[in-house]
N, C-alpha and C positions, 0 to 999 in steps of 0.2 A: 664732270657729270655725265651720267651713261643717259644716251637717246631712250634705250629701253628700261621700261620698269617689271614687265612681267607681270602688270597687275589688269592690265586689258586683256589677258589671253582667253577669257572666260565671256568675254562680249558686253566688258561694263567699260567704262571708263569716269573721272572724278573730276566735276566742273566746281567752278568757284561762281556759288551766290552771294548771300552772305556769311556764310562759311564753305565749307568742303563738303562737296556731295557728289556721292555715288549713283551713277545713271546708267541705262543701257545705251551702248553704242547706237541704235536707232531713235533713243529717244529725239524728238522735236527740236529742245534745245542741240542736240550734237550736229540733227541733220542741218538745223540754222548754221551751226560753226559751220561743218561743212562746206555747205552752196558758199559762203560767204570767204573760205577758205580758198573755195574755187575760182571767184571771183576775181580776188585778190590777186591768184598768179595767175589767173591770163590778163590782169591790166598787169603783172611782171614780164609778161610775155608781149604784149603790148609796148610797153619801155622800150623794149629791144631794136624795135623797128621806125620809130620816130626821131626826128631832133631834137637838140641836146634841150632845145628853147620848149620841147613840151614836155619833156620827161622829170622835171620837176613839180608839172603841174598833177601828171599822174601819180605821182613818189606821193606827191602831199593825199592824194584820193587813195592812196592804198594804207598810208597811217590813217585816214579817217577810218578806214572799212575793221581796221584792229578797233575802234574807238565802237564802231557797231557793235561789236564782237562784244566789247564790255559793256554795252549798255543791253545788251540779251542779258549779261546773267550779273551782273553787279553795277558799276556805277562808270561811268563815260564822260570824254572833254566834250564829246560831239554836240552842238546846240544850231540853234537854229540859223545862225550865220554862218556856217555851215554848208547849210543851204541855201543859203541866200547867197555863196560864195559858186555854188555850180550853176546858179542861174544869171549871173553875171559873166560868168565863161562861156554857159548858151550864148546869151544875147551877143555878148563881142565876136563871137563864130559867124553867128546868123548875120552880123552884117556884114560877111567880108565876103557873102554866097551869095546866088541868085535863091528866090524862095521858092522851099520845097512845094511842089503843084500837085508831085502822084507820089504815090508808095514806089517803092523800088526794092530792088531787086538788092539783098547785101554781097557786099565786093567790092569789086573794083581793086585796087594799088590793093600790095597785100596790107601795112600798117592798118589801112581801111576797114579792108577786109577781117584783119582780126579785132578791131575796135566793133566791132559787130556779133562777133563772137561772145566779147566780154558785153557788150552792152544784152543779147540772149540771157548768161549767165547769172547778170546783175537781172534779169526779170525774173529767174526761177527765183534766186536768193530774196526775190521781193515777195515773190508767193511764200518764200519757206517763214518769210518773218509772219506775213498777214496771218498764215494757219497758226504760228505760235500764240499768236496775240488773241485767238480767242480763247488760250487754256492760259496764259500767261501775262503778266501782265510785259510791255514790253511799250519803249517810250516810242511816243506821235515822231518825233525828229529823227527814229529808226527809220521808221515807214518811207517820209518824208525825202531823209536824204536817198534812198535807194531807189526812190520813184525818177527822182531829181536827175541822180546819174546815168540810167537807165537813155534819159531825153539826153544827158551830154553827151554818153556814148556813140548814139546816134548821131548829133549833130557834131561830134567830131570824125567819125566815120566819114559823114559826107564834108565836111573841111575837107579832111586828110586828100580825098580824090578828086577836090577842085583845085587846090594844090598840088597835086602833082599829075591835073591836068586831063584825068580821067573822066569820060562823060557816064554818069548813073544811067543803068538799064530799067527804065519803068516795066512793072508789072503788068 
């Protein structure tokens, strides 16, 4: 199968609702793929720089972000345990750290450092969903999980640099 089709050269490209449809490249839904596209490989990029014991938990967070993808324009596994499965990895995080008292400065160890990056990212992709969802309809467990992540990102960020020992620069 050829990568290319020659059928976006015009500034459209063809999403799957309930059937096949034709969009423009900036439409809402694309720019949702998009941000969410984006997402996805900096928590890839992400993987790269962690142990072997986290990078299956990001693996399974970037098959849910595909499950996003399909609950923008057709039908999704994603449900609400789900959700309830990122704030159960907050919580086990939060208690192996001292509590967060100030805003900080993102950084620190680089894994950190890019978990920070993607947690930015998951915030835009969180705006590009909320702007969808008022011309679209688009399911609460979207919103939901992207919020969700958004706070594990963070608080695996600061994991990552009490483990390896780096102290956060308060703002």
């Amino acid at each position: 199968m050829k990568i290319y089709t020659r059928t976006g050269d015009k500034g459209t490209t063809q999403i799957y609702v309930d059937k096949p449809l034709r969009v423009n490249k900036d439409d809402m839904v694309v720019t949702c793929y998009g941000d969410i596209d984006e997402l996805n490989s900096t928590i890839g990029l992400l993987v790269t720089s962690v142990s072997t014991e986290y990078q299956s938990i990001l693996q399974d967070i970037q098959r849910n972000l595909f499950q996003v993808g399909f609950a923008i324009s057709a039908s999704s596994t994603l449900t609400k345990e789900d959700v309830n499965a990122l704030e159960d990895l907050i919580d086990s995080f939060t208690r192996k750290m001292p509590p967060n008292t100030a805003f900080v400065l993102p950084g620190g160890c680089v894994a950190a450092a890019q978990a920070h990056v993607c947690r930015a990212v998951c915030r835009r992709a969180e705006r590009s969903v909320i702007s969808l969802s008022k011309a679209h309809e688009v399911s609460d467990v979207v919103q939901a999980y992207l919020n969700r992540l958004s706070d594990f990102l963070f608080t695996f960020a600061r994991y990552l640099n009490v483990e390896a020992g780096v102290v956060e620069v308060p703002v």
